[in-house]
VEXKOL-18151 format. One record per residue (C-alpha): residue in three letters; y, z, x. Coordinates in steps of 0.2 Angstrom, whole numbers, plus 5000, padded with zeros to 4 digits. Example, Ala and Ser with C-alpha at 12.3 -4.5 7.8 and 13.67 -1.06 7.14 Angstrom:
residues 2
Ala497850395062Ser499550365068
This chain:
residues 379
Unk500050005000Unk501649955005Unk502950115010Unk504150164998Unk505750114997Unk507050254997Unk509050194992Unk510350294999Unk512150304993Unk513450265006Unk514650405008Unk515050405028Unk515850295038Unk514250295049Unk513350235033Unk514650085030Unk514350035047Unk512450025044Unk512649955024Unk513949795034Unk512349775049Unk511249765035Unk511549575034Unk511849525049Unk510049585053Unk509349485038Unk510349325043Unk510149345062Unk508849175063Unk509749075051Unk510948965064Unk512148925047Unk512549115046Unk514149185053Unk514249355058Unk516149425048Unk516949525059Unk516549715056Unk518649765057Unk518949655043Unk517149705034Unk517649905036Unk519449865030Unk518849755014Unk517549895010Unk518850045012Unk519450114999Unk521150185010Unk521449995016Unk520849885001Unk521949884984Unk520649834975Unk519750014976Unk521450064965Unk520949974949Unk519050004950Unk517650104953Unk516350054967Unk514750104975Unk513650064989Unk511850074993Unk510750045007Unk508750055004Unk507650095017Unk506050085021Unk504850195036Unk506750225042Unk507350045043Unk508649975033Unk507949835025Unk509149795010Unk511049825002Unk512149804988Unk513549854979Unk514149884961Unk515649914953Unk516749904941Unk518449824938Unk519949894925Unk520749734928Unk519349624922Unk519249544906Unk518649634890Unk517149594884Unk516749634864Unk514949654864Unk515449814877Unk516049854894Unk515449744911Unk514949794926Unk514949694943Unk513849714957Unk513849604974Unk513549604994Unk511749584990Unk510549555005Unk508849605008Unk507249565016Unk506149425005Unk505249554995Unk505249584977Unk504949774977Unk506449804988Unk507449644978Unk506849754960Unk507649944969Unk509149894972Unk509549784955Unk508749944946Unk509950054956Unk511449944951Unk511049944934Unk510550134932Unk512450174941Unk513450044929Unk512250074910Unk512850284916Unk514650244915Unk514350124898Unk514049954906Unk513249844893Unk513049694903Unk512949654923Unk513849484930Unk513849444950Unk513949444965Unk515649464966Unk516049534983Unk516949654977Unk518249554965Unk518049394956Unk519749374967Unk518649364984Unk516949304988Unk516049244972Unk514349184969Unk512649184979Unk512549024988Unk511248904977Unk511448724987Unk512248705003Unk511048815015Unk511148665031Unk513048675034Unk514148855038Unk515148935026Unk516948905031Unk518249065028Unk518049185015Unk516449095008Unk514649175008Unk512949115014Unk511649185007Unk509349175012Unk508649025001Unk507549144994Unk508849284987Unk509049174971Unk507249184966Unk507049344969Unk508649394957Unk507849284944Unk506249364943Unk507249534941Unk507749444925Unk509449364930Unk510249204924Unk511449084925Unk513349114920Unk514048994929Unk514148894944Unk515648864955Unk515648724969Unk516448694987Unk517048514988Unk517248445004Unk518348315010Unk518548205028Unk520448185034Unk519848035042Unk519547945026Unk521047885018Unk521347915001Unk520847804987Unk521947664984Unk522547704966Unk522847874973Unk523847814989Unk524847724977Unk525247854967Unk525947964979Unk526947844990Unk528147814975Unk528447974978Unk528748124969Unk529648084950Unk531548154947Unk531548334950Unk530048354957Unk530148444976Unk528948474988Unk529448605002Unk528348695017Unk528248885016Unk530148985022Unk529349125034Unk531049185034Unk530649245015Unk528649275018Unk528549415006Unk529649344994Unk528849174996Unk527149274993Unk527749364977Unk528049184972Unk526449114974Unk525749284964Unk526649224950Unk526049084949Unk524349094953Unk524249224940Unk524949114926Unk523848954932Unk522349034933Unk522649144916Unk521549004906Unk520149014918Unk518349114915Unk518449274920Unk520249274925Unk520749444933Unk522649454938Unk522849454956Unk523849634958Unk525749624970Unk524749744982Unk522849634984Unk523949484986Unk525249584999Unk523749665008Unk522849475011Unk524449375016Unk524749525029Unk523149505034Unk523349325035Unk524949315043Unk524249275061Unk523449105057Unk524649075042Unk525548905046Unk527148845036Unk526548675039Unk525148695030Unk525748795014Unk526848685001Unk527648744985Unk528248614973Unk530048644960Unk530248574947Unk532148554941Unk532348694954Unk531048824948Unk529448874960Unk528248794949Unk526548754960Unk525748804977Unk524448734990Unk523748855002Unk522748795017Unk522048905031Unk521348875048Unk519348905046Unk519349055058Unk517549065055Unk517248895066Unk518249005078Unk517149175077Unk515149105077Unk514749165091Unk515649345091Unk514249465081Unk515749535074Unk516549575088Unk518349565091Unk518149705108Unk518049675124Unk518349505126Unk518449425108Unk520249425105Unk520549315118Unk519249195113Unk519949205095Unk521849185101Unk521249035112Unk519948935099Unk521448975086Unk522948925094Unk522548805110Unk520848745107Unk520948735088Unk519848745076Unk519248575067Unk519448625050Unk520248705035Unk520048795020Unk521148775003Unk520748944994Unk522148934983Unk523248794974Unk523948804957Unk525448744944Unk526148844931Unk525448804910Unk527048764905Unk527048604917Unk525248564920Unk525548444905Unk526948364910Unk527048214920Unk527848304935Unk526548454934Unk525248324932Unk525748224950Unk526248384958Unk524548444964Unk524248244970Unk525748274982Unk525348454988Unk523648404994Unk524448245003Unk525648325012Unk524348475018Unk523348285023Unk524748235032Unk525048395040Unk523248435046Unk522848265052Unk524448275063Unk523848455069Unk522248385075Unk521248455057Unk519648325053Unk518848415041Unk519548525023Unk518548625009Unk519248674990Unk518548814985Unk517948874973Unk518148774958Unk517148814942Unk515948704936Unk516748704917Unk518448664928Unk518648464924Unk520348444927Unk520248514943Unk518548434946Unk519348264942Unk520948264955Unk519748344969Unk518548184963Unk519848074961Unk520648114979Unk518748064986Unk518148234987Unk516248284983Unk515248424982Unk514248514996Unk513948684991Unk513448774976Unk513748944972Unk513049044956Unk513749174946Unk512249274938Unk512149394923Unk510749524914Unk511149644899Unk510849804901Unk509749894889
């Protein structure tokens, strides 16, 4: 008989170190995996240093078996997220284990048993921690790295979830796109008539940075409102992450668009730091800093990732907010191209999403991972 599993509650900070090994470890033959480094792990799972932890309650677990940690997860729940009428959600995420059901079936039970005691009805992830961060368990996409604040996940997790008794919710996709193939032609001509009469496309002011990021909160919040399982971003998440990613910000590669004068629309694109950080384990000490600092700023990385982009309701039916995000993604082309950029993923967009889906699409973008959103009522 196998040995029991025993699950431990993370309380110490000696504990979080282990829970943030505990994948690394599971992932240490897949070449594809990237080791995040533990700095930002410990801040993003710290309730001092994450503003998340302020609107929601959270728990970690470990198992462990004959005195090895062989499994993790997380569950949680957030104030913020959207009502549901048949009863409360819970969420759980940072799921990884070794492949075997018994330890898969310990920690989903734990999860659950934490969430139904505090009158969950029904269980929706991963979500790693909000539905703001990383989202999904990777589905399709297993031969390529994930690229900056994405997740990679073992082939098998899936089916283990599923024989636990989860199912689809939804899936969300990571397009990818080569800067070294031009654009369609119908697009090209589109956007070298150039913007329409009151339209204005501008890089971000670094001058105004927090004002400039209270902007894009605004926005992002209002665009995304319609979207399933829309959770407002708070002032304080969005504050902590452009502070965190201040150091590879560049203007060049941040647009807003106005509209007779109003901040209507945004493009976000970000260096993919984790080209940068392969071959780290995590590690920013002794000597990984200057290896950062040099892949980042002299030897450059080779691609980016757009996390965020969005254009207000009120214009997204107009003809200027419908050309808007045509001309924010050309000019981050231009840009990136210029910069010495070859390669670019949008992420994440929901599968239900068509008229994103159809300008990513129609700008000759595809599909290259997959990413599902699992669910299981709670009896």
């Amino acid at each position: 008989m196998p040995a029991a599993i025993q699950i431990e509650p993370v309380t110490t900070p000696a504990q979080l170190d282990r829970f943030i090994s505990v994948a690394d470890r599971i992932n240490v033959g897949d070449p594809n995996y990237v080791p995040p480094l533990r700095m930002e792990r410990r801040d993003a799972l710290s309730s001092a240093k994450n503003p998340f932890f302020a609107h929601a309650d959270v728990q970690l677990w470990i198992a462990v078996r004959e005195g090895r940690d062989v499994g993790r997860i997380s569950a949680q729940i957030d104030h913020l997220a959207p009502v549901n009428p048949d009863g409360p959600d819970g969420h759980f995420g940072l799921i990884s284990a070794e492949d075997d059901p018994d330890i898969f079936a310990a920690l989903l039970r734990t999860a659950e048993d934490w969430l139904k005691a505090r009158g969950c009805r029904r269980l929706l992830g991963p979500f790693n921690l909000s539905i703001n961060e990383e989202v999904g368990l990777l589905i399709d996409g297993f031969e390529t790295p994930p690229m900056l604040m994405m997740g990679h996940d073992p082939a098998y997790t899936a089916a283990r979830m599923e024989a636990e008794g989860y199912v689809k919710v939804k899936d969300v996709y990571a397009y990818a796109s080569s800067f070294d193939e031009d654009l369609p032609a119908s697009v090209v001509r589109r956007v070298r008539r150039g913007p329409p009469q009151g339209l204005v496309l501008r890089p971000l002011d670094m001058k105004r940075y927090e004002a400039e990021v209270d902007a894009l909160t605004g926005i992002l919040n209002d665009a995304w409102a319609d979207n399933w399982g829309f959770t407002p971003v708070t002032d304080a998440e969005t504050r902590q992450l452009a502070t965190a990613m201040k150091p590879v910000i560049d203007p060049r590669l941040t647009w807003f668009a106005e509209i007779d004068g109003e901040v209507a629309g945004f493009i976000v694109a970000l260096p993919n730091v984790n080209e940068a950080i392969g071959d780290l384990n995590g590690r920013l000490l002794p000597f990984g800093w200057a290896k950062l600092l040099w892949r980042l700023k002299v030897s450059r990385v080779k691609s980016v990732r757009i996390p965020l982009m969005g254009v207000k309701r009120r214009y997204a039916g107009t003809l200027r907010g419908a050309i808007a995000p045509f001309h924010l993604i050309d000019n981050i082309r231009t840009q990136a191209r210029l910069l010495g950029y070859q390669r670019c993923e949008m992420s994440w967009i929901l599968e239900d999403n068509a008229p994103m889906r159809g300008i990513l699409e129609a700008l000759g973008a595809h599909v290259y991972k997959t990413y599902r959103i699992y669910q299981r009522t709670l009896t």
